[in-house]
Phi, psi and omega in degrees: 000140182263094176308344167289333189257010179252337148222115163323133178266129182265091185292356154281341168284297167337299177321313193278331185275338158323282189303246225341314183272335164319342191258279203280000172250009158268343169277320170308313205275336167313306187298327163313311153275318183268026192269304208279355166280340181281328157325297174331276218303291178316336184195354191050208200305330174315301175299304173328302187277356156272359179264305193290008168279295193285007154297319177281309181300283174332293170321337143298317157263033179249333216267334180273305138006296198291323140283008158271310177334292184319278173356294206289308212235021196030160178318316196270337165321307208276310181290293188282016185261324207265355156313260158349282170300338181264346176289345186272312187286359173234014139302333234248298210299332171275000168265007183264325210286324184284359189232359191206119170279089207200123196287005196255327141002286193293332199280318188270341149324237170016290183297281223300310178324292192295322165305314211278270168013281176309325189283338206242359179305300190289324168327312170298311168278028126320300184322299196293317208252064181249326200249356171206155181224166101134241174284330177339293182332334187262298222294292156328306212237035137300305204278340216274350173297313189267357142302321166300339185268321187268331182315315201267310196277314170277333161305339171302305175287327189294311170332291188318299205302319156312329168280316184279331183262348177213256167186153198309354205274323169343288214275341173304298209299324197263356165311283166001300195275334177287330178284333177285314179335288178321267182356302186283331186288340184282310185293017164260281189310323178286328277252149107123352164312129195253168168297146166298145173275147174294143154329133155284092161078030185282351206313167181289342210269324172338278143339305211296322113028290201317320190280343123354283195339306198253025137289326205265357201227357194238069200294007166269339181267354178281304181306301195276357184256350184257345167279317160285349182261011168254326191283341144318294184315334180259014199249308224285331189285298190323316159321292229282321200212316201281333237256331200271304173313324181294305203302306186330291196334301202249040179030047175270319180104124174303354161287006167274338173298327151275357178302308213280315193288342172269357157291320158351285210276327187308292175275359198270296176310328169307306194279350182311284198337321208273311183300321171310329178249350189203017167315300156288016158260354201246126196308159171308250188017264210317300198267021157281293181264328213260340191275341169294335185270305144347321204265304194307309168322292185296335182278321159316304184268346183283322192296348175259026171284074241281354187224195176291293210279356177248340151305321178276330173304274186333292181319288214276327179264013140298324187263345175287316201285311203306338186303299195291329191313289193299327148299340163309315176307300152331300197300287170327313194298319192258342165270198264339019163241138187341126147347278220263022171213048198256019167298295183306313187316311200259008156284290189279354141304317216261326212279344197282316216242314165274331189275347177285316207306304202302313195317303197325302197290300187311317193262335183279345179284310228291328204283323169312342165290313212272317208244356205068161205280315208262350167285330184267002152316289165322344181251355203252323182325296192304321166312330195248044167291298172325312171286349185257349158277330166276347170308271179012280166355270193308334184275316165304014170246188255200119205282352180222156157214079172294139190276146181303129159093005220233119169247184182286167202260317136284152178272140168286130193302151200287160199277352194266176177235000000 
């Protein structure tokens, strides 16, 4: 049955709900290098590493909160109040940042920011798939990749240039201004949304939970949540840290680290791109299994790469699987989960990918003392062998299990715009 054609997909919201994150997440990433260069100046690697605490940690433990919230109290509730609040905290903050030079500021900026965040994250993967079904869903949340692939590459420099031309209070106010955007593209998207009717005897601290529940009660979102939590887990040292260490070693000059990673982001945007038009043409298996296996393959071979130019060769056609993988993953994830726990679901989705890197870095350095940088590389290839098997899996199970008595939690939104 063509689920696309009993709901029209409203692709002026989608559109809208793009730009709108395609706005805050180049003002996040902006804000983020000069958060942490202004940390530098002020207190060094010490002060850093107490500003990325407290952005990550609270935003990691809020993202399971945030999805019983989402759950409870729907997307549009929960997104334009955490909306609202961080443009007021980083209006409040660039006006504190412009009269005092002082790390504690940025550092209570950060908690609250990351507080906000972790509460409006699951909320946010709610959306696309209230607003596209069937095969639609992968082409959304393909387009919705490549605002995250652009995000990173034009917000970096945009940092810098805001910190060079001005002082951090700068990158707060256009941090400010990219969230009313956002603010205003959720009051579009959201429009006509109603609240869940409540639970009888439901709590938040209850709920908060659900997403444990439904890995432990579901065996396609459990296969798929182990499939994006090993391909993190083998993606994040080799990125973060080996890649910088592999180039030192073998004396290519810290500019080949930025050649590889920006082939990377390069081919990761291409196929985003490519996915965004034709995603629902290209059967699951492939862009589930076979680009999972590419990707394991590829990680592999990177580490064995004797020059500049056949490492950036290998990095772009990694970054080519990855465009199709993660939305797939992403795509697999939200149908199978309940409607009406698809908060909680896309919490614990979002922690397989934010709560792994620190694990990733920690335990793949520690091995890298004992085994070396390109064996443990290799080892990390081999782990991520693990996601294209557990795809495997997850696709033999049975693509939904609506829980008994249980209804959506939104009505869907109208499709025409």
């Amino acid at each position: 049955m063509d689920t696309t054609a009993q709901h029209p997909v409203p692709w002026g919201r989608v559109g809208s709900l793009v730009g709108g994150q395609a706005a805050v997440q180049l003002g996040s990433f902006a804000l983020l290098i000069a958060m942490n260069w202004t940390a530098v100046q002020l207190g060094g690697t010490g002060a850093v590493t107490l500003l990325m605490l407290a952005a990550t940690v609270p935003r990691a433990l809020m993202l399971i909160f945030g999805g019983a919230v989402a759950d409870t109290l729907g997307p549009r509730f929960v997104l334009l109040r955490t909306t609202t609040a961080r443009v007021a905290l980083l209006a409040a903050g660039a006006v504190i940042t412009a009269t005092t030079e002082s790390l504690w500021p940025l550092v209570v900026i950060a908690l609250i920011e990351g507080v906000l965040l972790g509460l409006a994250g699951p909320a946010s993967g709610v959306l696309l798939p209230m607003l596209a079904r069937g095969d639609q869903l992968a082409r959304a949340n393909s387009l919705y990749a490549m605002v995250l692939r652009v995000a990173p590459i034009l917000g970096a420099p945009a940092g810098a240039f805001l910190i060079s031309v001005g002082e951090l209070w700068l990158a707060l106010a256009a941090g400010a201004v990219t969230g009313v955007i956002w603010l205003g593209c959720l009051l579009h998207v959201t429009h006509g949304f109603r609240r869940p009717e409540p639970e009888p005897g439901a709590s938040l601290m209850k709920r908060s939970g659900d997403g444990f529940r439904l890995l432990a009660g579901h065996p396609r979102l459990r296969w798929m949540f182990l499939a994006s939590l090993s391909l993190d887990m083998a993606f994040s040292w080799p990125a973060e840290v080996a890649l910088p260490l592999l180039v030192s070693e073998r004396g290519w000059g810290v500019g080949a680290v930025g050649v590889v990673l920006a082939a990377f982001s390069v081919g990761a945007l291409g196929s985003s791109a490519l996915g965004a038009v034709l995603a629902h043409r290209i059967p699951m298996y492939v862009r589930l299994v076979v680009t999972g296996a590419g990707l394991a393959a590829g990680i592999l071979v990177m580490a064995l790469m004797p020059s500049v130019m056949s490492l950036t060769a290998v990095a772009a056609a990694v970054g080519l699987l990855s465009g199709l993988n993660g939305p797939a993953i992403v795509t697999l994830y939200q149908e199978a989960a309940p409607e009406e726990r698809m908060g909680a679901a896309m919490s614990t989705l979002a922690l397989a990918g934010i709560g792994t890197a620190p694990i990733s870095i920690a335990v793949f350095s520690s091995l890298s003392l004992v085994l070396g940088v390109q064996t443990t590389w290799l080892l990390c290839g081999t782990i991520a062998f693990v996601s294209p098997l557990a795809a495997v899996l997850a696709l033999r199970h049975p693509a939904r299990v609506r829980e008994p008595g249980q209804q959506a939690a939104e009505a869907p939104v109208p499709a025409a715009v």
